[in-house]
KOLMILUM-33917 format. One record per residue: x negated, y, z negated of N, C-alpha, C, O in turn; residue in three letters. Coordinates in steps of 0.1 Angstrom, whole numbers, plus 5000, padded with zeros to 4 digits. Example, Ala and Ser with C-alpha at 12.3 -4.5 7.8 and 13.67 -1.06 7.14 Angstrom:
486849434922487749554922486849674922485849674915ALA 487249784929486349894929487150004921486650114920SER 
***
This chain:
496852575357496052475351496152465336496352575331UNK 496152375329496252325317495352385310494152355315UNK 495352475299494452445290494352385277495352375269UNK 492852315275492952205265491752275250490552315251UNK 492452275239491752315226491552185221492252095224UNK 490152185212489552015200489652125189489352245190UNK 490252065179489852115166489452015159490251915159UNK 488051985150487851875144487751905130486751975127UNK 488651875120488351885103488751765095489751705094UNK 487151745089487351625080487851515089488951465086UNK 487151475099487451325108488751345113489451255117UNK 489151485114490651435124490551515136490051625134UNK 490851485147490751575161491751585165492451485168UNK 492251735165493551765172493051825188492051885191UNK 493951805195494151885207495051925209496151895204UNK 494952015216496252135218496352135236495352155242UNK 497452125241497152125254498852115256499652035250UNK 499052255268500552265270501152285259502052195260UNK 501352345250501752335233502452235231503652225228UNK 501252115233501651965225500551945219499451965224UNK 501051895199500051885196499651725191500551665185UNK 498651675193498351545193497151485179496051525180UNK 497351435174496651435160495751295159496551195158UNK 494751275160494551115162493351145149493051255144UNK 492750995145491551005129490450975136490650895146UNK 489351015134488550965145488150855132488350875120UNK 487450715141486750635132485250615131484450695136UNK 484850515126483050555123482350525131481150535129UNK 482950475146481950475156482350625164481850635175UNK 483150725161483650825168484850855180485150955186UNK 485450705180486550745188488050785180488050845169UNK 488950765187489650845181491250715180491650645189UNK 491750735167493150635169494150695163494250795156UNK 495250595168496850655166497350615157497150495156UNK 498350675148499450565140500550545139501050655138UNK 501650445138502650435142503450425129502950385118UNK 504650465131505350415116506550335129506550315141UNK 507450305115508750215116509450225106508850235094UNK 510750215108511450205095512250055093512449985102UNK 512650035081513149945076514149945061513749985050UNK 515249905066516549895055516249795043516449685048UNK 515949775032515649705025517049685007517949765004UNK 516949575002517449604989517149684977517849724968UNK 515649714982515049844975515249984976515050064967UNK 515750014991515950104996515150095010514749985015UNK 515050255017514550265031513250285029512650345020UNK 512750225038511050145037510450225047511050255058UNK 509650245045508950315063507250235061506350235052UNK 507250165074505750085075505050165081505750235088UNK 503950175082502650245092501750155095501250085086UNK 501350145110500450045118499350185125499650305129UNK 498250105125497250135135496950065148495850055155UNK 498550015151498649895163498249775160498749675166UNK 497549765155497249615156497449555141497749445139UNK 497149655130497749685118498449695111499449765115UNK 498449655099499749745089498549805078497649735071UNK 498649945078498250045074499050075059498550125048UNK 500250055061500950165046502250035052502449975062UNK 502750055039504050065034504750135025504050115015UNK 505750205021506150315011507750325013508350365023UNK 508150305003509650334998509650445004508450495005UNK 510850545010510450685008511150764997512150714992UNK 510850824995510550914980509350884971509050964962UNK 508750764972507750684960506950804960507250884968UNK 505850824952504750904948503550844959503750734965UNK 502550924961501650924972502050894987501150854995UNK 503450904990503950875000503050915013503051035016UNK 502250825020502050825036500850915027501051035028UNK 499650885017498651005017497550945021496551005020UNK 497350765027496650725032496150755046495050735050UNK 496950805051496950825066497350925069498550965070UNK 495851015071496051175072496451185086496851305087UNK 496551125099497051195111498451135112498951025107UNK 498951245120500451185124500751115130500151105141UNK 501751045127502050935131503550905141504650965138UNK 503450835152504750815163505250695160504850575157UNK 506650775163507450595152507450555169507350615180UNK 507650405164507450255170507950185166507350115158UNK 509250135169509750045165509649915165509649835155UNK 509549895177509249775186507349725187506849645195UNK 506949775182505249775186505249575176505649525166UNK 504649535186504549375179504449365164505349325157UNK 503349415161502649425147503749435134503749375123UNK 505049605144505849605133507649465131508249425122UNK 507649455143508249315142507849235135508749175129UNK 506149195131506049085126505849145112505349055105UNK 506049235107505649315095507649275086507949225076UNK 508449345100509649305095510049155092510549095083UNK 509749145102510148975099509548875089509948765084UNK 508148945086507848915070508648995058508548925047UNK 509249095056510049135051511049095050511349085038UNK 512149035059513448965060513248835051514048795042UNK 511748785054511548625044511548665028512148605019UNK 510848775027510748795014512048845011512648775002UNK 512748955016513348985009514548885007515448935000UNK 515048745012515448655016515248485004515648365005UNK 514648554996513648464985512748384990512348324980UNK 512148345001511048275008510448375000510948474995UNK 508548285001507648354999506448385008505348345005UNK 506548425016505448485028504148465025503948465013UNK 503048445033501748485024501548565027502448605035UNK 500548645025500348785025498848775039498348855047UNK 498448645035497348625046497948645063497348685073UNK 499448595060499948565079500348685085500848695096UNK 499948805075499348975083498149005088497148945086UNK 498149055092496949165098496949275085498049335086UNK 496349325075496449445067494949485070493949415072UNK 495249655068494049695068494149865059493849975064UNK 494649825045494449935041493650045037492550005033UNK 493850145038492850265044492450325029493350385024UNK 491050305021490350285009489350335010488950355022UNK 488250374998486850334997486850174991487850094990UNK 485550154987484649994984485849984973486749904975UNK 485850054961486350074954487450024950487549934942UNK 488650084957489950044958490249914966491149834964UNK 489049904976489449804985488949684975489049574981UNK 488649684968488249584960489049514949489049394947UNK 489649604942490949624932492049564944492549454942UNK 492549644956493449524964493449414969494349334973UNK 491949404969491749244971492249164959492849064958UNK 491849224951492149094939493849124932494349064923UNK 494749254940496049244940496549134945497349064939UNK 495949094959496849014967496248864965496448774973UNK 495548854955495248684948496548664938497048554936UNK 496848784932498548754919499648674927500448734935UNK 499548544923500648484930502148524926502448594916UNK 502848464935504548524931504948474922504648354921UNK 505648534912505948494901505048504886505348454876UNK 504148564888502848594881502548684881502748754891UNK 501548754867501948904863500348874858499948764854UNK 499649004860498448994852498549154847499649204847UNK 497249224842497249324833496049424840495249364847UNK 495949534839494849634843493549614834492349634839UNK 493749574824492149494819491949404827491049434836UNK 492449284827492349144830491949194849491349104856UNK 492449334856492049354867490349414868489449424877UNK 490349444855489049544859487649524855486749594856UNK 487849344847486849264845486749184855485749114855UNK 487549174865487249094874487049204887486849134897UNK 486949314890486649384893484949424891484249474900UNK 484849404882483249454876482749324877482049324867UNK 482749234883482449104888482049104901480949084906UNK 483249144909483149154920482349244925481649204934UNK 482149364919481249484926480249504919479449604919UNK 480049384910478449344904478149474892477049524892UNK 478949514884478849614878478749534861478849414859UNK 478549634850478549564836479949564832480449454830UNK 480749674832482149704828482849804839482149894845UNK 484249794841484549894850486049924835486549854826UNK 486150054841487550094834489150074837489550084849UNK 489650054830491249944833491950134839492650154849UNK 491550214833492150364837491950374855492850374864UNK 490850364857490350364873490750224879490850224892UNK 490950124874491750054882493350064883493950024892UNK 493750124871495350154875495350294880496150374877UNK 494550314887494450434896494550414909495150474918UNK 493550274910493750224922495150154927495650164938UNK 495450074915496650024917497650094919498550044928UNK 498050224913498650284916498650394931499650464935UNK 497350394937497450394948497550294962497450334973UNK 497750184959498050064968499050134982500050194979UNK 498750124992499350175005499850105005501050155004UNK 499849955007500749885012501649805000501249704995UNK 503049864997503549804985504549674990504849635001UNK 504749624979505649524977504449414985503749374976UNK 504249374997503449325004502049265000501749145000UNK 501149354997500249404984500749404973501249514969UNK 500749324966501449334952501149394941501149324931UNK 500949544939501049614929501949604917501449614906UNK 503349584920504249554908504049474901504649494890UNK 503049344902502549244901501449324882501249264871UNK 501149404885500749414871500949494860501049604864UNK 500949484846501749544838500649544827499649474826UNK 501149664818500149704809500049594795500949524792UNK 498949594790498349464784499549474769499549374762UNK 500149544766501549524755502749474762503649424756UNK 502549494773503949414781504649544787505749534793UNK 503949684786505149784795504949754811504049714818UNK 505949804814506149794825506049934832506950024832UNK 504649954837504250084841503450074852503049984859UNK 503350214852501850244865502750204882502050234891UNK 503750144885504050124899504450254907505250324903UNK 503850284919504650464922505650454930506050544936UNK 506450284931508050294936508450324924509350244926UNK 508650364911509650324902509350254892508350184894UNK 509850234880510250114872511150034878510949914877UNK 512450094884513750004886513049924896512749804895UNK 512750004906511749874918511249794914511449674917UNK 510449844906509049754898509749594892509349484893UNK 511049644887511949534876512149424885511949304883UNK 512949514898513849444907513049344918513449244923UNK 511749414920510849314930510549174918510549054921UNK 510349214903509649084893510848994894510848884900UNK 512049054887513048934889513648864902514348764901UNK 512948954918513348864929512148724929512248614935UNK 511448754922509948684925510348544914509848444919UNK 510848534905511148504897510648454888510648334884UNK 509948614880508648654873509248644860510048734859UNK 509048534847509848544832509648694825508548744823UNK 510648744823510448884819510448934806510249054802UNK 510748804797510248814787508848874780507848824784UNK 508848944773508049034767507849174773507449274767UNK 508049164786508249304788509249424788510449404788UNK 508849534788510049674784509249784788508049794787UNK 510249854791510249994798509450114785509750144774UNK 508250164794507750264783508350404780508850464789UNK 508450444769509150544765508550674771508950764779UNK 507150654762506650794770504750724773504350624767UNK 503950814783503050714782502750674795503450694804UNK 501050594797501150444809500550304797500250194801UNK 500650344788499650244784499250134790499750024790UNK 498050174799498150064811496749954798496249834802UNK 
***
């Protein structure tokens, strides 16, 4: 007969049963869910997406900084899972110069109020259009009904955005024109502005620094 172990820490439930181990997040009504990745060949490089099935949870260059730290359980690739087809096949448009909207997903990046707030108002920067970590964090302190919020904590957030390129993080640049704070890269950062066909005039690579 099988025996079966629960280990529960910090919202994640593992079972152990037949030394297979199974990692699922529990959510806030207490059940328990799965996540899927996929990969994807890109001009940026290899892409790996993450779904919660019905979702797109993450996207992440691999190597980028905070790689996959949204989604603390493990995840079973899936290639074929609907979600991630239509995830790719929004990818093929973009990376293709079409411009996708970002609405004809399902996203459901994994946040507090906070962050999820700062990505909402990522994915209003239209293509080709560049705004600044100030200009994000007054309209931030708007939204969450506050006096002032700090451009530092919102390029915190931005720099945490799970879902890149898609979510348009590269989309903003420090209020002198550097081109910072993205955690694919600068070259990424350059190479998604000029597919978009973002005027790049005034901006340049920071020496040392985020002056966001």
């Amino acid at each position: 007969m099988n025996s079966e172990k629960t280990k529960i820490t910090d919202g994640t439930e593992m079972k152990i049963m037949s030394g297979i181990v199974r990692t699922y997040r529990a959510d806030k009504s207490g059940g328990r869910k799965m996540y899927y990745s996929a990969n994807y060949s890109s001009p940026v490089g290899d892409i790996v997406l993450a779904s919660d099935e019905t979702h797109i949870v993450g996207l992440w260059a691999k190597g980028q900084k905070y790689f996959g730290d949204t989604v603390s359980a493990e995840m079973t690739e899936n290639e074929t899972l609907p979600i991630m087809l239509q995830a790719k096949a929004w990818l093929d448009d973009y990376f293709t110069g079409r411009k996708p909207s970002i609405d004809s997903l399902p996203l459901a990046p994994i946040g507090n109020e906070f962050r999820q707030c700062v990505w909402q108002l990522l994915k209003e920067i239209s293509y080709g259009e560049t705004t600044t970590y100030g200009e994000l964090a007054k309209k931030a302190a708007v939204r969450m009904k506050k006096e002032k919020m700090s451009a530092r904590a919102v390029g915190g957030a931005v720099g945490r955005n799970p879902i890149s390129i898609i979510i348009p993080c590269h989309r903003v640049v420090g209020a002198n024109g550097s081109l910072t704070g993205f955690s694919g890269g600068i070259d990424m950062k350059i190479w998604l502005l000029e597919h978009e066909g973002t005027d790049m005039n005034g901006f340049f690579i920071p020496k040392r620094g985020t002056a966001i």
